[in-house]
N, C-alpha and C positions, 0 to 999 in steps of 0.2 A: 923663572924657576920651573915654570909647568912647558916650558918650550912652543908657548905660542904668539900672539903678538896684538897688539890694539890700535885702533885708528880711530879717530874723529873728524867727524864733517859736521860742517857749516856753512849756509847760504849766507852766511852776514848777520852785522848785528840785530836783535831781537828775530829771529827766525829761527830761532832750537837748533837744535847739537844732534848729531846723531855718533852714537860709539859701537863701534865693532869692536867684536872680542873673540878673539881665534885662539880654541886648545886644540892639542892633537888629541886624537882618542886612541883609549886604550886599549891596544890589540893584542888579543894572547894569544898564542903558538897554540894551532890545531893540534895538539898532545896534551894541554894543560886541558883542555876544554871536557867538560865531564862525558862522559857518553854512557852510562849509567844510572840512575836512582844514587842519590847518595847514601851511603851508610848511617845507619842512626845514630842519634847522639852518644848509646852507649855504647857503642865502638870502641874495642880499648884502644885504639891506635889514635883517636881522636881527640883535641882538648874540650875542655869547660875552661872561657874566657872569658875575661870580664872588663869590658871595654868602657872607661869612665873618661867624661867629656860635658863639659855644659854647653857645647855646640852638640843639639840636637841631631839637626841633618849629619855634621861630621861623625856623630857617634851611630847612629844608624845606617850612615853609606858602610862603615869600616865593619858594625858589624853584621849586615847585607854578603859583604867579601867574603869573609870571614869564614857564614854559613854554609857559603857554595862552597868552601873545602870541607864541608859537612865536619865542623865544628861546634860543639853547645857553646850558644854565648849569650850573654846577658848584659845588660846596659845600666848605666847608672849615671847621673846627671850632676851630681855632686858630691862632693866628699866623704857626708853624712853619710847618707846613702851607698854609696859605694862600701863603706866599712861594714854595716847590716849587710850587706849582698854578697859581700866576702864572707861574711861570717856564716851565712844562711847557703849559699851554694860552693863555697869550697873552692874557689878555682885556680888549674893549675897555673894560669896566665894572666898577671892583671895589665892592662893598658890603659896606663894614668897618663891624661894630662896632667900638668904644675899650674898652670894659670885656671885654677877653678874660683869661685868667687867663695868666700868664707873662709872652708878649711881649704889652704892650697894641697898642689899634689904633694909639695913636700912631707905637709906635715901629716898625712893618708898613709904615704909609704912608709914614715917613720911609727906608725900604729901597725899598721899591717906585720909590719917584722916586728913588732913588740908581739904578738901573736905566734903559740906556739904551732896551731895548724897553719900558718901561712909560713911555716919555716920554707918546706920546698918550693912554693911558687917562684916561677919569675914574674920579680914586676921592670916594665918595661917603661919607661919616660916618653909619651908620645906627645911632643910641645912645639908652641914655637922659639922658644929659646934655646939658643943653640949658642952661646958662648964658650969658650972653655971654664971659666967661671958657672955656666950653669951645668956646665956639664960633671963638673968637679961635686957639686952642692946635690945634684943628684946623686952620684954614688956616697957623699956621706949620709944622705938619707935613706940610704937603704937599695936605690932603684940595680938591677942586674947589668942593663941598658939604655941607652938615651938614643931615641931618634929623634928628626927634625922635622915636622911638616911641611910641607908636605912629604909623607910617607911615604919610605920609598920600599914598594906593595914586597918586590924581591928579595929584598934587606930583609922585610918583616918574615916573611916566608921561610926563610933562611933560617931566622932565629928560632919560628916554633920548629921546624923539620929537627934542627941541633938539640932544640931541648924536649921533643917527644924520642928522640933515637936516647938521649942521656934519661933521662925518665924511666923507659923503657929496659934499660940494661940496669938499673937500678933496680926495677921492681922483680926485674927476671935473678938479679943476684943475691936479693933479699928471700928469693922464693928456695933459690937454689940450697941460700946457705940453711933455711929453715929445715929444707929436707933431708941437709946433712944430718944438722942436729937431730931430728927425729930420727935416719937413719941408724945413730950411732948410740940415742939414747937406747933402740928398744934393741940393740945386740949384745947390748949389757945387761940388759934387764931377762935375756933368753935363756 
């Protein structure tokens, strides 16, 4: 799945194994590559993300990534936790695993959208389960999207750019329609 390949040697019985392991690395187009300071976290163009995973390392490479497109994220290692860090920093993007130990991801997302501030969030299904049967179980739980780990970095990228452009014309039409209504209230009132 990651497009690399493994090998084993051996001199013969009782003399150890030895295994090779070949990924390709990940190269990004000298245009993606920052050539700036990144913008601060409060950047309105930027999300607050919240990346939930009981794999450690995986929750800290993704959001490592994450960062460098100068996004605020935050991490969370279980379910528990993850709902307090929702509730405490607001974010517009959660990335839940389903296989958490305790409370699974299902039953995470089905709180989170029981939650009136998490109305707008996207939460995203970040697992190894990729059935259509899990795929189905997550949208009745609440999730916006299901991807499959290994993550595929473009897909995910995709997703926030569509849902910071939808965000964004949201907030800009909420702002617009406010300053009709104040427009038209005070030409009444003159």
């Amino acid at each position: 799945m990651h497009g690399g390949h493994v090998q084993a040697f051996s001199a013969g019985r009782g003399q150890g194994s030895e295994f090779l392991v070949c990924l390709p690395r990940l190269s990004l187009p000298v245009s993606t590559l920052p050539i700036t300071a990144a913008p601060s976290a409060s950047s309105p163009n930027k999300l607050r993300i919240l990346v939930v995973d009981d794999n450690r390392d995986a929750a800290e490479s993704l959001a490592l990534l994450l960062e460098a497109d100068a996004h605020h994220v935050f991490v969370a290692y279980d379910g528990v936790f993850a709902l307090e860090k929702a509730r405490i920093e607001r974010p517009d993007v959660i990335l839940l695993d389903i296989g958490l130990p305790g409370m699974d991801g299902y039953s995470v997302a089905q709180a989170l959208r029981q939650n009136n501030e998490m109305e707008g969030a996207l939460l995203i299904a970040l697992t190894g389960y990729g059935q259509p049967d899990d795929q189905e179980k997550s949208i009745a739980a609440g999730f916006d999207e299901h991807l499959v780990k290994p993550v595929d970095i473009e897909k995910l990228q995709q997703l926030l750019h569509s849902y910071q452009t939808s965000a964004f014309l949201d907030r800009h039409n909420r702002q617009l329609e406010a300053g009709i209504e104040t427009a038209s209230t005070s030409s009444i009132w003159r």
